[in-house]
N, C-alpha and C positions, 0 to 999 in steps of 0.2 A: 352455433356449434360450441363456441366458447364456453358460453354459457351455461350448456348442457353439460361440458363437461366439468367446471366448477360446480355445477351442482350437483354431478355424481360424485365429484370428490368429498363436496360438503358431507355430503350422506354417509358415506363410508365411513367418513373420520367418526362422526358422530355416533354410530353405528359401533365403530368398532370401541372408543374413549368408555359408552356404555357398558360394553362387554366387559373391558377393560379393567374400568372399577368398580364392576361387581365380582372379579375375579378373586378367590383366596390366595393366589401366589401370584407374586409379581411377573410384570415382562422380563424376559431372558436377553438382553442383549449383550451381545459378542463381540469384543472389540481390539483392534489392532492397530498399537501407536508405536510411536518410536520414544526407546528410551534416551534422556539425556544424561543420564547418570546410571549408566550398567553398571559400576564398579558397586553401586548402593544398593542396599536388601530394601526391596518394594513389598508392600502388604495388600496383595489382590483378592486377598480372603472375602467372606462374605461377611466377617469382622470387624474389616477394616471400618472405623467412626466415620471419615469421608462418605464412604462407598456408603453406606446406612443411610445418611444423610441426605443423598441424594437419592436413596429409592425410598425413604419416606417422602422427599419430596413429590416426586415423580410416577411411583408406583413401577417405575426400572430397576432393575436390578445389571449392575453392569458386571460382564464378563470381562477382567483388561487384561490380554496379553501384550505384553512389552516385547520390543525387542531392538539391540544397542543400533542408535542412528549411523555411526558409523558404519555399519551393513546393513542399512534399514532395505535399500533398494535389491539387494540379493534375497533378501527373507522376503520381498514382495512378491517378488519372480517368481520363489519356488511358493510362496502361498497362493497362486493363482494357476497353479495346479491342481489344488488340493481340489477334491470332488465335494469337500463343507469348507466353504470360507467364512472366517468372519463375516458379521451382519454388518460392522461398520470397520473400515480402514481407513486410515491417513495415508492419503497419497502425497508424496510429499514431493514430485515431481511432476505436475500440474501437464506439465507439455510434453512428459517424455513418452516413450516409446510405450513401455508398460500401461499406461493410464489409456495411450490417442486409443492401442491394439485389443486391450480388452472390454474400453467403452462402445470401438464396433461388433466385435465380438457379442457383445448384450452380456458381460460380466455383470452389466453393474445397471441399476433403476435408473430410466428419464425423469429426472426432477423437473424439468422447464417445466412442464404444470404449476406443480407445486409450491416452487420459489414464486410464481405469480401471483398465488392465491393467497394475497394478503390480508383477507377476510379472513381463514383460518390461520394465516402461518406469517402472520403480521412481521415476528424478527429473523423472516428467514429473508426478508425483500431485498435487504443489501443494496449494492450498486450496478445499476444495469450496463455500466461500463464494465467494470471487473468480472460480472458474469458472461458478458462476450469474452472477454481474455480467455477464461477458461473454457468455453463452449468447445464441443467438436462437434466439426459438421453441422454447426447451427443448433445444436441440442444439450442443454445442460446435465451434465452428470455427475455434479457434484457440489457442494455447500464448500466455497472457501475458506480458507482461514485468512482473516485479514492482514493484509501490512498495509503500515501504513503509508495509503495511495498516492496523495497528493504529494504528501513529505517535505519534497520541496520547494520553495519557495524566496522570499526575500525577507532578509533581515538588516539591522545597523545598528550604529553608535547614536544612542538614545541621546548621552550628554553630550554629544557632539553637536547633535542636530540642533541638538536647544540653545546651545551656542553662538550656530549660524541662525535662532530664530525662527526655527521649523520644531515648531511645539506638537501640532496633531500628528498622529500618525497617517501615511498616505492611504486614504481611499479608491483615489481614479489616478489613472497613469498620468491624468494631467502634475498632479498634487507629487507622483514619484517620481515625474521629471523636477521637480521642483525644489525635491529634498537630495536629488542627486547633484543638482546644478549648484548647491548651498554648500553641499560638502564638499565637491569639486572647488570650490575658489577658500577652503577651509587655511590651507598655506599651500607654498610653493613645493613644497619636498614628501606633502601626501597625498592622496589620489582618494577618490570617492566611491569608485569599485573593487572590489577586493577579484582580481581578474588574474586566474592565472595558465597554466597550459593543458590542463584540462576545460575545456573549452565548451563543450556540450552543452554541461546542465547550465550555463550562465545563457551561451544563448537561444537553447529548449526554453527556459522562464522568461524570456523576456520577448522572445518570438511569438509562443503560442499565447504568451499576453494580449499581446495584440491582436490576437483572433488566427492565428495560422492551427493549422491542424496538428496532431502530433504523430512526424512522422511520415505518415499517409491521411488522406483526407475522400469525403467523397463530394464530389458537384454536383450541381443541380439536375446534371443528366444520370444522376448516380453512376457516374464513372469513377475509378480509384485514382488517385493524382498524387502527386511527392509533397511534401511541404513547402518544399522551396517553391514552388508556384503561384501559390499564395501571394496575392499581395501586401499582406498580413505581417508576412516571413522575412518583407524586404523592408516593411515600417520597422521591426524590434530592431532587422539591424543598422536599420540607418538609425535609432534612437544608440545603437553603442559605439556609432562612426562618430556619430555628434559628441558626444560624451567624452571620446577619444581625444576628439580634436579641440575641448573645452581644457584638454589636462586631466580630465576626470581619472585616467586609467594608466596605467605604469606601463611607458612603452615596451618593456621587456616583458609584457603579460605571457607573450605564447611562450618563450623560454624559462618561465617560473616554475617548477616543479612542485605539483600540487602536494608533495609533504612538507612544504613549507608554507601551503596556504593561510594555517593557524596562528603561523608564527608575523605573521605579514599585519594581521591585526592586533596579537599583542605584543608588537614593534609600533605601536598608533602608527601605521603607513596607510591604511586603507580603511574605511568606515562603512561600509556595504558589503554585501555579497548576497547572490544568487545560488544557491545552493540548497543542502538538506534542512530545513529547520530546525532538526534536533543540533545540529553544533552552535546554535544562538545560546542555547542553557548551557552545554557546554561550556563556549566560552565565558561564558557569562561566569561557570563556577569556577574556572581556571581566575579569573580576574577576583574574584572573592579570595580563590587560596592563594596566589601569589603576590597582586599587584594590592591588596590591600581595602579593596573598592566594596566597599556597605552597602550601595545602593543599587539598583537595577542601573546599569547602563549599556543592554541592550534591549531591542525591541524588534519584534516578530512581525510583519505585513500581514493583514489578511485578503480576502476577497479586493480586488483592483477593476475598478467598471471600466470600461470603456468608455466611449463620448458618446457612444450610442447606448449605454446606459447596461450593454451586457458582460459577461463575468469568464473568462474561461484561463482555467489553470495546469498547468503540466505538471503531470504524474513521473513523480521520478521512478517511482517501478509499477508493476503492473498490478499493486492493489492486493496478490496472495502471495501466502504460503503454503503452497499445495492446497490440498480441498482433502474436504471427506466424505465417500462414497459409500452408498448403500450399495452389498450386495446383491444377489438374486437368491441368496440363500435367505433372505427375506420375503415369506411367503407375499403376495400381494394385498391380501387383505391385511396383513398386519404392517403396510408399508406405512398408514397416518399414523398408527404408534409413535414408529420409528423417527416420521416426520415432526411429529408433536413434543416427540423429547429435543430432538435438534432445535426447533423453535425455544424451549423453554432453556436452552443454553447457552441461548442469546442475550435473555433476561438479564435482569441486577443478579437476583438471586443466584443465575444457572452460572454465571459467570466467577461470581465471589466463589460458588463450591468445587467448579472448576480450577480456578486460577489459585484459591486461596486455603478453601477448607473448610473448617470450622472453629467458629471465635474462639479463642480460650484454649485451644488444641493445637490448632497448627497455626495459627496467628494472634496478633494483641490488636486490639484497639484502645485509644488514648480514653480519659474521658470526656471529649468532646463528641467522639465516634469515629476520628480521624485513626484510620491504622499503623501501627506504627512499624518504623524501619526497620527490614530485615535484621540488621546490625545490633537492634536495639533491644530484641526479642529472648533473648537467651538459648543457650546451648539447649533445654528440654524443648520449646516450642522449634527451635530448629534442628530438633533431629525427628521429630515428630514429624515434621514439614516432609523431612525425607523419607518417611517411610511409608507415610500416611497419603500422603498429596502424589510425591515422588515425579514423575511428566504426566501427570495427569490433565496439568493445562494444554497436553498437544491436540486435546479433545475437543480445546475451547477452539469457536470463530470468531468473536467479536465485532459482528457484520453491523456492531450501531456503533462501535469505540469501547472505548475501555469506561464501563460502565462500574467498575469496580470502586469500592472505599479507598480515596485517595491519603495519602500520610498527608501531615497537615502542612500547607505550603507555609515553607521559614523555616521548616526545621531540618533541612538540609541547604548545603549551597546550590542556587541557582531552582530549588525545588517550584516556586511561583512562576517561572516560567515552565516547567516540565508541565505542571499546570496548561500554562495556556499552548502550549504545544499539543497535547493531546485534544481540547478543544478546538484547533484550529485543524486538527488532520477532519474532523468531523464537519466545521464548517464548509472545509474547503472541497471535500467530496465530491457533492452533487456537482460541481463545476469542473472537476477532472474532466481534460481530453482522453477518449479513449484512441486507439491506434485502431482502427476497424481491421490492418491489417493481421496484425497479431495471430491468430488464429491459424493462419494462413501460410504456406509453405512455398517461397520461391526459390528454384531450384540455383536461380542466378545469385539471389542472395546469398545463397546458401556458400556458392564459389567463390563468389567475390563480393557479397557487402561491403567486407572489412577495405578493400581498396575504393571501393563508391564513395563511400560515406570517407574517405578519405577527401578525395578530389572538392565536396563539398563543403568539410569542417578548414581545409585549409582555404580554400579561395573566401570563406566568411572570415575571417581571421584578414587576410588580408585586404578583405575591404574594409571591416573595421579599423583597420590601422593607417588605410587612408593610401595601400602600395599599389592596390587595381583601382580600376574607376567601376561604373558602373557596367561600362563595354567589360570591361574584363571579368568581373563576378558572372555577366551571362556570357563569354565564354566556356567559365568553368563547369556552367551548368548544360551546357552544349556537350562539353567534351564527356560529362556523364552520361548524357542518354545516348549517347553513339560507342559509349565502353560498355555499355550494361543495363543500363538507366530504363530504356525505353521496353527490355526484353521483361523487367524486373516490372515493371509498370503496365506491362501485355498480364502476366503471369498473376499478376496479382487480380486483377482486372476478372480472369477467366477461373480464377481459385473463387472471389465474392460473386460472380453471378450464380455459380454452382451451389454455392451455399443458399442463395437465394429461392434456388429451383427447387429445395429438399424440403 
């Protein structure tokens, strides 16, 4: 059946792309974003060099109505009343009430097909993690706009490490226990994890390292289960009890107040951290403009195997920002058009006239091909940018990475790592855990996560630090599924079989 029906889609598309460009007037698509700059005059003309640009491309011609982000969700509301809506919207509230109610509704086109069909629609495939995120009811209805998924990760002190003699960069958790134990015995008065009372993301990265799930998980019985179950969950944290107990971590980690996390490392106090990857460049430019430092002396983790040779990484968020959704004001036979522009928006090219414009017009490039810094550009190409471009990148998904002309790494601070930061948000994708839960509505959650997940981030804390033993960590975890734990873990349980039954 599958089958049959990719190859009705095949047909259609192909059927219709014919029509299409034997047409004398372009396709008409109708579109509704949010503006980032309402106070600035946008040029939606059928003038505008952009817009041109891309229906020579394309054979599109876009429609763009703007409207200021800071009420973008009230113009949503009353746009989905209207009896003609736009053919393509930015929802930019992925989970909220407006998107879940009019995707039951049948507001808006079933993609799951389509996103599948990667024979036609190659750069719409994206991540089948983050297209659960956004599914409702098990059915996709809408093309996300990427963030970046993974994000976070593990970074440290490059000339530190070489110091202590830890020249490669860690591959397997063997190798980053190895550069954590080196930094740890670095001297008496710094510490080797940069750990402080934001607690989560250190031990989300170094838990689901290990193989635990993120969050929720499913068994072999396909039952839904907590993470803390996992035996997975209880290796990452005995690897930061151990680390604790080496010196590795500043006894007063849970009492540090994460706006001082930055400052912790450039105080040389701590030479690691579990965190976003973007504050690696970051820091790294802060130590170029203050401390004086020419050289790279940080460096960014990638993919970490296991003993068993497998890879799995925790997403510090859930991979979008909002989606964008075909209407039903979109006839059905013109739905592979519509699809076929979204695919080629994916592109190098669809990307660059999205995000950036046109050379010479709304951007420079160097003469190596490298683009150069907004900063750099001058007052005409950036008023151009705004008038011409304006939020016109709220259009963009970037479901492969940011496939765009990069400025040339060195010629900002810290630029060669922004570099390898956007390459590793790509590497590290496909190994994203997804929360299968996600999707998913516990009413108990809803009441009290915020005290659940309480009971559990403190009793991991204090087994870290060496105050419970191990009887006492699985107390804590007793005393959650008798508060809420187990009702939350029924609920979730009987939300994924239903999903399964549709």
């Amino acid at each position: 059946m599958k089958k049959l029906v990719s190859l009705f889609l095949a047909l259609v598309m192909a059927l219709s792309m014919m029509s299409f460009a034997a047409a004398e007037e372009p396709f008409v698509l109708t579109v509704l974003l949010p503006d980032m700059s309402p106070l600035e005059d946008a040029d939606v003309s059928a003038d505008n060099p952009v817009l041109k640009a891309i229906e020579e491309a394309t054979g599109v011609r876009l429609q763009i109505t703007y409207a200021a982000n800071s009420t973008f969700g009230e113009t949503l509301n009353t746009t989905m009343t209207d009896d003609v809506k736009p053919m393509l919207i930015v929802m930019t509230d992925a989970r909220g009430s407006t998107m879940v109610n009019n995707a039951r509704a049948g507001a808006f086109w079933d993609l799951t097909d389509y996103v599948k069909d990667t024979e036609n629609y190659p750069n719409l495939a994206g991540s089948d993690a983050v297209y659960s995120n956004i599914s409702i009811d098990g059915r996709i209805y809408g093309i996300y706009r990427t963030r970046a998924f993974p994000r976070a990760g593990i970074y440290y002190r490059k000339d530190i490490a070489e110091q202590m003699g830890i020249t490669k960069v860690p591959e397997t958790l063997e190798e980053l226990t190895a550069l954590a134990d080196a930094l740890a015995s670095y001297s008496a008065d710094t510490y080797a994890l940069n750990m402080c009372s934001y607690t989560a993301g250190t031990i989300n990265v170094i838990t689901v390292a290990f193989g635990a799930p993120h969050n929720w998980g499913i068994d072999a019985e396909g039952k839904i289960y907590p993470a803390h179950q996992s035996p997975a969950y209880l290796e990452g944290l005995n690897w930061l009890r151990d680390l604790y107990a080496k010196g590795g971590i500043d006894p007063n980690f849970a009492t540090l107040d994460s706006s001082q996390w930055d400052n912790i490392e450039r105080q040389n106090k701590a030479f690691m951290r579990f965190d976003c990857l973007d504050n690696a460049y970051r820091q790294q430019e802060w130590f170029e403009k203050n401390a004086g430092v020419t050289e790279q002396v940080f460096e960014m983790v990638g993919p970490l195997a296991k003993a068993d040779g497998s890879i799995s990484v925790w997403p510090q968020n859930a991979g979008f920002n909002g989606e964008i959704v075909v209407t039903k004001t979109v006839k059905e036979e013109d739905l592979p058009k519509v699809m076929k522009f979204l695919d080629w928006a994916n592109t190098f090219e669809g990307q660059m006239l999205l995000n950036w414009g046109v050379e010479g017009l709304t951007y420079l490039t160097d003469g190596e091909g490298f683009r150069v810094a907004a900063a750099d550009q001058g007052d005409e190409i950036g008023a151009n940018s705004k008038l011409y471009q304006h939020s016109l990148n709220q259009l963009g998904m970037n479901l492969a990475g940011d496939l765009c002309t990069p400025i040339k790494p060195g010629t900002t601070p810290g630029s060669a790592m922004r570099v390898r930061y956007n390459e590793l948000n790509t590497i590290l994708t496909p190994y994203a855990v997804a929360d299968p839960c996600y999707p998913f509505v516990s009413e108990t959650n809803v009441a009290f996560g915020s005290q659940l997940s309480t009971i559990l981030s403190d009793a991991a804390c204090q087994y870290i630090a060496g105050i419970i033993d191990l009887d006492g960590l699985q107390a804590a975890w007793q005393q959650w599924e008798e508060e809420g734990g187990l009702m939350m873990i029924e609920e979730y349980n009987v939300a994924y079989q239903e999903s399964l039954a549709k």
